[in-house]
C-alpha positions as CSV (number, residue, x, y, z in Angstrom):
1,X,-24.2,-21.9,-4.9
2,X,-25.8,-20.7,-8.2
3,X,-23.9,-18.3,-10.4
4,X,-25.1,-14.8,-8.9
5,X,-24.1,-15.9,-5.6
6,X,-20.8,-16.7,-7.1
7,X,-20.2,-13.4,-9.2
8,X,-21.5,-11.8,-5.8
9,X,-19.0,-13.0,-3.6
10,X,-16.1,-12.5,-6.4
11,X,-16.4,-8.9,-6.2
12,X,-16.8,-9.1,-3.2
13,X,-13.4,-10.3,-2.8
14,X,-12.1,-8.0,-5.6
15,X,-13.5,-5.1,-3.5
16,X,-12.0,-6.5,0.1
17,X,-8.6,-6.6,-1.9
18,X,-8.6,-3.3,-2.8
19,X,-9.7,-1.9,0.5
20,X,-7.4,-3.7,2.4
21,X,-4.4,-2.3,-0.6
22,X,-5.2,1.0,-0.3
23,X,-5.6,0.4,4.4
24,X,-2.3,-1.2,4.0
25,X,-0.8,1.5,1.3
26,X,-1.5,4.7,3.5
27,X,0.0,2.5,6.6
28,X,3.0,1.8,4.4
29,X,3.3,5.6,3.3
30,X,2.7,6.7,6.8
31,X,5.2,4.2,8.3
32,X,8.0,5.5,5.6
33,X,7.3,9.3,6.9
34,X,7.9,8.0,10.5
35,X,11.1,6.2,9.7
36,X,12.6,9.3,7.5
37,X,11.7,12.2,9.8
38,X,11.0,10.4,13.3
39,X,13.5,7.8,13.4
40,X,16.1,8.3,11.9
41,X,16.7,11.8,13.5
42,X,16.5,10.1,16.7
43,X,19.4,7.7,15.6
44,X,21.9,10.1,14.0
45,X,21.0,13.4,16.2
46,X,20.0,12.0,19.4
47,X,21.9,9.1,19.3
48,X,19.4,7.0,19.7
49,X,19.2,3.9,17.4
50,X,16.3,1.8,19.3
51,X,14.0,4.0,17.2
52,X,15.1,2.7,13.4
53,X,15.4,-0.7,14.9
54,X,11.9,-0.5,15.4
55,X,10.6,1.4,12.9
56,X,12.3,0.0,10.5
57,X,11.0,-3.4,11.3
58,X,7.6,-2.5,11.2
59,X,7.7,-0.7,8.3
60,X,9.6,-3.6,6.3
61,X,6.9,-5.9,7.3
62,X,4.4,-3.2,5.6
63,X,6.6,-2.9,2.6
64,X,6.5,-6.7,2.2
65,X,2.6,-7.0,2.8
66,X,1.9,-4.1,0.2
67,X,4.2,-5.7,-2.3
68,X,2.4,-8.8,-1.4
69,X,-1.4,-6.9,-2.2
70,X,-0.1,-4.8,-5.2
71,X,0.4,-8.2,-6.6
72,X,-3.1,-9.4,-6.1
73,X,-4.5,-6.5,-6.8
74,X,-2.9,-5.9,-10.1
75,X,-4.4,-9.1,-10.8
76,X,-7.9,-9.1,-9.6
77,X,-8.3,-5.3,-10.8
78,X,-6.5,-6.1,-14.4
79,X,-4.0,-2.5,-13.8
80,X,-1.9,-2.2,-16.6
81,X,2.2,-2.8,-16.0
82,X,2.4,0.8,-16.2
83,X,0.2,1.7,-13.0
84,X,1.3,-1.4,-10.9
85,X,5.0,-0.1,-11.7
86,X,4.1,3.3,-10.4
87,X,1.8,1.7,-7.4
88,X,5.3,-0.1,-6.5
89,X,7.3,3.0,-7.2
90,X,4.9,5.3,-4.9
91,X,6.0,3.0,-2.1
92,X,9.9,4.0,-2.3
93,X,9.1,7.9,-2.6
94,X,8.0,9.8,0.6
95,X,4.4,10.5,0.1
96,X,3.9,8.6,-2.6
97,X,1.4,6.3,-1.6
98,X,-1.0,9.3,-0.6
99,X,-0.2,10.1,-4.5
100,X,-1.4,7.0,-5.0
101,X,-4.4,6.4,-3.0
102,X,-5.9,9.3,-4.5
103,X,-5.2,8.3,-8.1
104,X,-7.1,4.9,-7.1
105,X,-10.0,6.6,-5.8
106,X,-10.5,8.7,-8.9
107,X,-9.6,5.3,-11.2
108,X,-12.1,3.7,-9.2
109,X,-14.6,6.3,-9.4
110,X,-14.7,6.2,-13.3
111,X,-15.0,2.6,-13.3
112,X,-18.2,1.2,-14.6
């Protein structure tokens, strides 16, 4: 493979990362809306505690694979400390990641 090929499929991969973060990100965010104003009304009005059991589990496996990508992605994008902190904070605050995604976008945008 000559050195092009090998830049090429580097950002390639740095690109994949991202897209994947940001797929993963929204399904975090949208998960953490389900289990705060689906779920857990289900379980404390209706009496019905299947629903966090659930929810909650799918949404802890999304937690962990977004903390998982935030890592790599902090990485292979070089974010400061500051903006990985706040990618991980947007992931504990209702609608954060939406906050988030769209603050990527625009970083992304002004990249070169």
């Amino acid at each position: 493979m000559n050195l092009t090929a090998g830049i090429g499929v580097y950002y390639l991969a740095l690109m994949d990362s991202l897209k994947i973060f940001r797929a993963v990100s929204l399904a975090e965010g949208i998960s953490l809306l389900v289990l705060l104003f689906v779920a857990m009304p289900l379980k404390y009005i209706l009496e019905i505690p299947m629903a966090v059991k659930v929810v909650g589990w799918m949404h802890g496996l999304l937690f962990i694979l977004y903390a998982a990508l935030l890592l790599i992605v902090w990485i292979n994008r070089r974010w400061t400390f500051l903006f990985a902190a706040g990618a991980f904070a947007a992931s504990l605050i209702p609608f954060g990641t939406f906050v988030l995604d769209r603050q990527i976008r625009k970083k992304e945008a002004l990249a070169p």
